[in-house]
N, C-alpha and C positions, 0 to 999 in steps of 0.2 A: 504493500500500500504506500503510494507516495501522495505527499502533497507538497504544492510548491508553498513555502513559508516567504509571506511577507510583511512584517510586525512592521506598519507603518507608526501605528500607533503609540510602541515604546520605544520606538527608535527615533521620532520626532518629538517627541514630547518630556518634558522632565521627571524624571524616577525619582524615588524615593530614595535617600541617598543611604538610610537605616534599612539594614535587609532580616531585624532581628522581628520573627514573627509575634510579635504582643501586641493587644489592643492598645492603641496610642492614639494620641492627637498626631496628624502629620499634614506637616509645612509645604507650599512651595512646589507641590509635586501633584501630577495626573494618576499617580498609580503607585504601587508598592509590590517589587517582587513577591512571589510565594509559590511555595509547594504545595500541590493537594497532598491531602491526604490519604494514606497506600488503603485501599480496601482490604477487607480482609482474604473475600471468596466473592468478587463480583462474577455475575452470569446479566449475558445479554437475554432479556425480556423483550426484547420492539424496537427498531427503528421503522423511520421512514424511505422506501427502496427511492420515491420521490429527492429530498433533502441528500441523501447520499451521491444520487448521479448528479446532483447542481453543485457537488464537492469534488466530483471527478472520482468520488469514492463507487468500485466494484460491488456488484453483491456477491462476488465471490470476498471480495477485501473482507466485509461486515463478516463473512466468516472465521477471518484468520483468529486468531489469538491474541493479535496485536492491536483489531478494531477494539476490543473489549475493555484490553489494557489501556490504552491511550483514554478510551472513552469514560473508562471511569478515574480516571489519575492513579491507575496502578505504575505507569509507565509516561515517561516525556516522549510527547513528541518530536522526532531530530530535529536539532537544530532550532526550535523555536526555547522560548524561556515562559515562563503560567506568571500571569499576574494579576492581581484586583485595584478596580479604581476607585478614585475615591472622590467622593463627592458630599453634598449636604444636602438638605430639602426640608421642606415644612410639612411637616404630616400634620394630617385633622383638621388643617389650617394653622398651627404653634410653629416658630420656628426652633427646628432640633438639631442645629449646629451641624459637626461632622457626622455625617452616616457610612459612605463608602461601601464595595462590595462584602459585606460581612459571611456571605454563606456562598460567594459567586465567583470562580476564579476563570479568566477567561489563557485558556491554554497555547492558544498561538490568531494570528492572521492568516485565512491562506487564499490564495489567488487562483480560479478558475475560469477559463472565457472571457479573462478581461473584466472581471469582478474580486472583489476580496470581500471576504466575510470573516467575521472574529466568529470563534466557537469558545465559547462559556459552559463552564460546569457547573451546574448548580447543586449545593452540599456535598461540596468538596471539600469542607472542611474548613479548619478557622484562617482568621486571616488578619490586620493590624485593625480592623473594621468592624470586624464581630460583635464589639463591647460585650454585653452579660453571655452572648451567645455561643454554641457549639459549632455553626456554620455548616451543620449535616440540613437533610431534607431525608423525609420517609417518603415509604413508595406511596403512599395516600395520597399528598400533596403534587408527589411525580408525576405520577398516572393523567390525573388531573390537567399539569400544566402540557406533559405530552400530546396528548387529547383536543387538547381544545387550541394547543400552536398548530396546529397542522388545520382541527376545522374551519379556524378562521380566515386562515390561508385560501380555503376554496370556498367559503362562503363571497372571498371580496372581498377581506377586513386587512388593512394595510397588521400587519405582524411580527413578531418573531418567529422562527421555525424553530422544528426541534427535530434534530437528527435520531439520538436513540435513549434508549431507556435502560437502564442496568441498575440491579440489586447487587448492595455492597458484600454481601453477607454480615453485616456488622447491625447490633439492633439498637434504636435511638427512643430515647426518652422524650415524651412528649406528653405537654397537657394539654391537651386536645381544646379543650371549652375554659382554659385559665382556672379552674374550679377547684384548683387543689386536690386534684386526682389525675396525677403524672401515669401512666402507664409504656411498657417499649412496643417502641414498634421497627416492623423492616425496614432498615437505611435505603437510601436509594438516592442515582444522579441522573439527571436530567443534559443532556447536551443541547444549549440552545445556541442559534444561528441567528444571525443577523448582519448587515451591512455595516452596524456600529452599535454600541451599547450605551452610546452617552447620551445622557440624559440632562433636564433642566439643571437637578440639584449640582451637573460637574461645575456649570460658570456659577450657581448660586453660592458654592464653596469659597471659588478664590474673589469672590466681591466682597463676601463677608469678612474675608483675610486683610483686605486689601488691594490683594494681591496681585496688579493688576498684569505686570508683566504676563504671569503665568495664564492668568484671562486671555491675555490679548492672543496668546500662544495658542489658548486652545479653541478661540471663536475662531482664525486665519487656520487651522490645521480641519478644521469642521468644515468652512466653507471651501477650501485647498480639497477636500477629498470629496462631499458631499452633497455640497449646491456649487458645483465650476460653472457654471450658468452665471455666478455674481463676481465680477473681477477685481483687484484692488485691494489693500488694506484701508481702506478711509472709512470717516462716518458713516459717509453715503451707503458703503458694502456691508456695515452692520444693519444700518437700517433695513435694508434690503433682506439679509440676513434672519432677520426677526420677522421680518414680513413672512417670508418662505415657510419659517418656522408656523407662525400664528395660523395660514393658509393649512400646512401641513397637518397641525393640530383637529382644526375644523374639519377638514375632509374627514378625518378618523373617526369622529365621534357623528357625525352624521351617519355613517354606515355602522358605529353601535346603536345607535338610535334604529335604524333600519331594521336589525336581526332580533333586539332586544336586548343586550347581551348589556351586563353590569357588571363593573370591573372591581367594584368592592375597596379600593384601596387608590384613591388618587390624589398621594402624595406628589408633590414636583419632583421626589427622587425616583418615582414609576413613571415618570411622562418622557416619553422620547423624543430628541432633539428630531429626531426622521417622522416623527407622526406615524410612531409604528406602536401596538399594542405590545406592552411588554410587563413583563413581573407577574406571570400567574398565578396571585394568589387565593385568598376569598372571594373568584368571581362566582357569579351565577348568569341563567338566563330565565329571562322573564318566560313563568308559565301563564298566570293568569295576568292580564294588562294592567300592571298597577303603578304610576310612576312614582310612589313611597316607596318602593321595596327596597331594599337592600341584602343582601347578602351575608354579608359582615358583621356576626356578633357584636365584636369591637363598636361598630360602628349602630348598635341598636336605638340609643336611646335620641341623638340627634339627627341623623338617616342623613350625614350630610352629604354623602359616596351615592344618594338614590337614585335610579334608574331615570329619574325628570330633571335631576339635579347636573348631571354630567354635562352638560354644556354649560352651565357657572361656574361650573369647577375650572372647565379646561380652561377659560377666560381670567380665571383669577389665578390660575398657575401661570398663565402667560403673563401678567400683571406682576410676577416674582421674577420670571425673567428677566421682563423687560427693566426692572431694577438693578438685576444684576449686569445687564450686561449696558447700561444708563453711562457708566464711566467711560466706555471708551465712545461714546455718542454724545454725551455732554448736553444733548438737548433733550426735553419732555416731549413737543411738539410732534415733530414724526411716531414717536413711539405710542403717544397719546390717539393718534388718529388711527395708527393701526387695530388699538385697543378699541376704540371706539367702535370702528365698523365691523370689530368681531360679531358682533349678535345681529347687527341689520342684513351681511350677507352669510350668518350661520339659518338666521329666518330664512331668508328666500332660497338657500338651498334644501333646508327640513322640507321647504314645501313641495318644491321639487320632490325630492324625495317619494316625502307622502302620496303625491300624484303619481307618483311612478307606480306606489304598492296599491293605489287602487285603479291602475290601468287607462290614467285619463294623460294625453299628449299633451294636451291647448293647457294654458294660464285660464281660468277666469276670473272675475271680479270676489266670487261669493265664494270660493274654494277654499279660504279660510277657514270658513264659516261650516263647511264642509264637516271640513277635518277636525275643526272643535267639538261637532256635535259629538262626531266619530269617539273620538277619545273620552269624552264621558258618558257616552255611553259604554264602551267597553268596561264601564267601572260601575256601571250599576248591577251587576251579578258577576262572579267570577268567569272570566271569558278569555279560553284560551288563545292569545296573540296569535301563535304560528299557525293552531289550525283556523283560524278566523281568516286572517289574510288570504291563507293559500286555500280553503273554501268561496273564497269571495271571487275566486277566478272563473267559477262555476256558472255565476249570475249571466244573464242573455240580458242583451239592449230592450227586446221586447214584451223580457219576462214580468206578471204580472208581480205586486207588489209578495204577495203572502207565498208564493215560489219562494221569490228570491229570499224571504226569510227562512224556512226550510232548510237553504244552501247552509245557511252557518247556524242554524239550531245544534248542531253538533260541537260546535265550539264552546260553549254554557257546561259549566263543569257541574252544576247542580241545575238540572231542566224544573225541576221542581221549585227552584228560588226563583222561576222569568214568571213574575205577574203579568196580567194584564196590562197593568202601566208602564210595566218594562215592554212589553212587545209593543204597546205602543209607540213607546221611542223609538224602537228601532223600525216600526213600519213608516214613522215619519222620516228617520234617516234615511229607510230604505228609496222610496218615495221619492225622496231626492238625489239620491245616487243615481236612478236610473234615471232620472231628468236631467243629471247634465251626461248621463254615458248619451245620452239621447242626442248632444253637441257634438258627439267626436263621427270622425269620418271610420274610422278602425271598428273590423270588422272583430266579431265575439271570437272567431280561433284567435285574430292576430292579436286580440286584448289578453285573450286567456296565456297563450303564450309570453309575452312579453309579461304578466306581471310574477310566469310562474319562473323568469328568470331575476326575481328580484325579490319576492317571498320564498325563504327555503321551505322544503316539505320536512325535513328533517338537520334538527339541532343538537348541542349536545346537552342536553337536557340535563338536570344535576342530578337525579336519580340515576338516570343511565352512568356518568360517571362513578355514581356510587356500588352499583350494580357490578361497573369493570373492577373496582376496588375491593368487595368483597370476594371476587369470584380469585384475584390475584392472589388476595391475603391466604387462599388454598391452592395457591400454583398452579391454578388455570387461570391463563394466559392468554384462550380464546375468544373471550368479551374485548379482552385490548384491541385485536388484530379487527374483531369484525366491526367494531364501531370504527376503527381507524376508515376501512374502504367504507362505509355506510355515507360516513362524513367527507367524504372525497366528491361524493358528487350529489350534496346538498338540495339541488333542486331539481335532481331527475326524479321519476316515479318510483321505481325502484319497487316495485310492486313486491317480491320476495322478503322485502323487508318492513313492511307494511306494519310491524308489529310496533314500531319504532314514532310512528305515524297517530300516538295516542298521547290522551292527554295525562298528565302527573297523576302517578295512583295514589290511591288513599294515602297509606303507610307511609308516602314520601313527604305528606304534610310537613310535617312537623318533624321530620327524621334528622337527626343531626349527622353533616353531611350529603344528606340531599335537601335541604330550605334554608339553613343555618350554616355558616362555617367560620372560623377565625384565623386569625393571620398566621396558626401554630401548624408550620409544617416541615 
């Protein structure tokens, strides 16, 4: 197995000049050498044959000895050096000084096609960044981030990938719900892939330092690799830079908004400078339409991570950037305006959007007004999101009104909670849906198809990952593999797998793990 090494990133950027691994404050520096940690008895569990051929990696390679070793930090990669970066961020909205890669060590850069991607390990072990923590991940939390890097990949959700999955043989202590009942569970590493790993919180680190040299270093080494589109060291290239960024940002979270999908944890040290989803942790996805939910025990009692919430969040993370990276621009003005028109053109693309999943081309004047209705009604009995959307592809231009409610009666997770009053809402919604489908030119196949490429049929539901979880915890391994292709092609019918295509069973209510989860993993 070769891969060509090319650590752009330690090699242009300043090291940590302390190679002693202890949790520390650290100066001056983008990153801090370090070793994984040796497994004891890792075994490959899953990669992706996808992510492997966009590495140039064999699936005869994934067989050797040496994919395994590398993949779990048994063994160095030649010629490359493992390191963690380090950065700061504000979680919950608090600012929490240094944070850095505490449980993520990124093992080399390597170049394919004229691309380079860093590969990151995750719970490999401690690092100068850890603080209280071990820096391991179990395979609960693995499985998990595995799973859902790859479906968001073919859903259309700007991401990380993930290459493979392997148990340490080593077992990790973990309190699952913080409840003072620590119990072990199986270690496990995650190989994530990406274009880059920096995040918000690397320039909010050295603004808070001061620091600005090392700032300036690594806004020109960001835009040098990853927007070459912006030329120049000057104001004007930061500005510009931040634009890309804030653009970047919004695109992302418009297509969470789209899928449903809540990411339970958006600190400025999870947000990616590429507008890539990254940090797998406490997410979920919406079963029934409810823009309160959250995911995130952590995060129960003020829901500020919640599925309605995510585009004030993204807007007020950028609001920390643009502070931080305020020194080398020196001006509020530009920055202020880019902030400004975050929500007037994050609006007219949601709308878009929303017009897209319910199959309508044209703008009209009342489409707002539409879509408002649309969303609360979805909240006046539990109503499953995915199958409602991708039921509503069913509706005919000439269907009469109480048809077309039939199509999504099936979405209503308790038929017995739709009163009358309820069905009346939605016959007056109804009613009007088919009065402006009544404006478009687009015929019922070509509506039904186009909205069935933008509503998926199938997500990763968090039962279903809980389901891969429990099935792994006995070493079957076959729930991994078949949700992996299930989720590869998100909006085919897929009729064979039709089981997949229901709504949250009872038992996953309230199941910790599948409705609940927290950042312990």
């Amino acid at each position: 197995m070769k891969l060509k090494i090319n650590n752009r990133f330690s090699a242009e950027l300043p090291a940590d000049i302390d190679e002693t691994n202890v949790t520390r404050q650290v100066h001056n520096s983008c990153f801090s050498y370090v070793m994984p940690r040796v497994p004891s008895n890792p075994k490959l569990i899953h990669f992706s044959e996808e992510v492997s051929e966009m590495l140039g990696i064999t699936e005869k390679d994934t067989q050797l000895p040496e994919f395994t070793a590398f993949f779990s930090g048994k063994e160095i990669i030649p010629n490359s050096r493992p390191y963690a970066m380090s950065y700061a961020g504000h979680q919950f909205g608090n600012w929490a000084g240094q944070l850095g890669d505490g449980r993520a060590i990124i093992l080399a850069e390597v170049e394919q096609n004229k691309q380079v991607f860093a590969l990151q390990l995750k719970g490999a072990g401690m690092t100068p960044y850890s603080r209280r923590a071990d820096g391991l991940a179990v395979l609960r939390s693995s499985i998990r981030e595995h799973l859902c890097s790859e479906a968001m990949f073919h859903l259309g959700v700007p991401t990380t990938r993930s290459l493979s999955l392997i148990l340490t043989g080593d077992q990790v202590l973990r309190d699952v719900m913080y409840d003072g009942h620590p119990d072990y569970e199986k270690g496990a590493v995650v190989c994530r892939v990406a274009p880059s790993f920096i995040r918000f919180g690397n320039f909010e680190l050295f603004s808070s330092q001061n620091d600005l040299k090392t700032l300036k270093l690594l806004t020109d080494f960001t835009i040098k690799y990853h927007f070459p589109e912006i030329k120049g060291e000057t104001k004007e290239s930061y500005i510009q830079f931040f634009q890309a960024v804030a653009d970047k940002t919004r695109e992302m979270i418009v297509q969470w908004q789209r899928v449903g999908f809540v990411h339970g944890v958006m600190n400025t040290d999870n947000m990616s400078i590429l507008g890539l989803t990254i940090d797998y942790g406490p997410y979920g996805w919406l079963e029934d339409y409810n823009p309160n939910w959250t995911p995130n025990t952590t995060d129960r009692e003020n829901r500020r991570y919640r599925f309605g919430n995510q585009p004030e969040i993204a807007l007020w993370n950028l609001y920390q950037l643009a502070n931080a990276l305020y020194p080398l621009i020196e001006e509020t003005a530009p920055l202020e305006s880019i902030l400004n028109d975050f929500q007037t053109i994050y609006e007219d693309d949601y709308l878009t959007m929303m017009l897209s999943k319910l199959g309508l081309e044209t703008k009209k004047e009342n489409d707002n007004q539409l879509i408002h209705i649309l969303t609360e009604n979805l909240q006046l009995t539990e109503t499953d999101m995915t199958i409602f959307f991708r039921k509503l592809s069913h509706i005919k231009k000439e269907e009469v009104v109480e048809n077309a409610f039939l199509h999504i009666y099936e979405s209503f997770y308790k038929t017995e909670a739709v009163t009358e009053q309820i069905k009346d809402s939605w016959l007056y919604w109804l009613t009007q849906y088919l009065n402006r489908m009544q404006e478009e030119s687009i015929s019922d196949d070509d509506r039904k198809a186009a909205m069935n490429l933008v509503n998926p049929k199938y997500v990763l539901r968090n039962y279903m990952a809980h389901l891969a979880i429990e099935a792994a915890d006995k070493e079957d391994y076959s729930l991994i593999e078949e949700l992996h292709q299930l989720l590869k092609n998100p909006y085919q019918e897929q009729i064979e797998a039709e089981k997949w295509f229901a709504k949250r069973p009872d038992w996953a209510r309230e199941k910790i793990g599948s409705s609940m989860l927290s950042c312990s993993s």
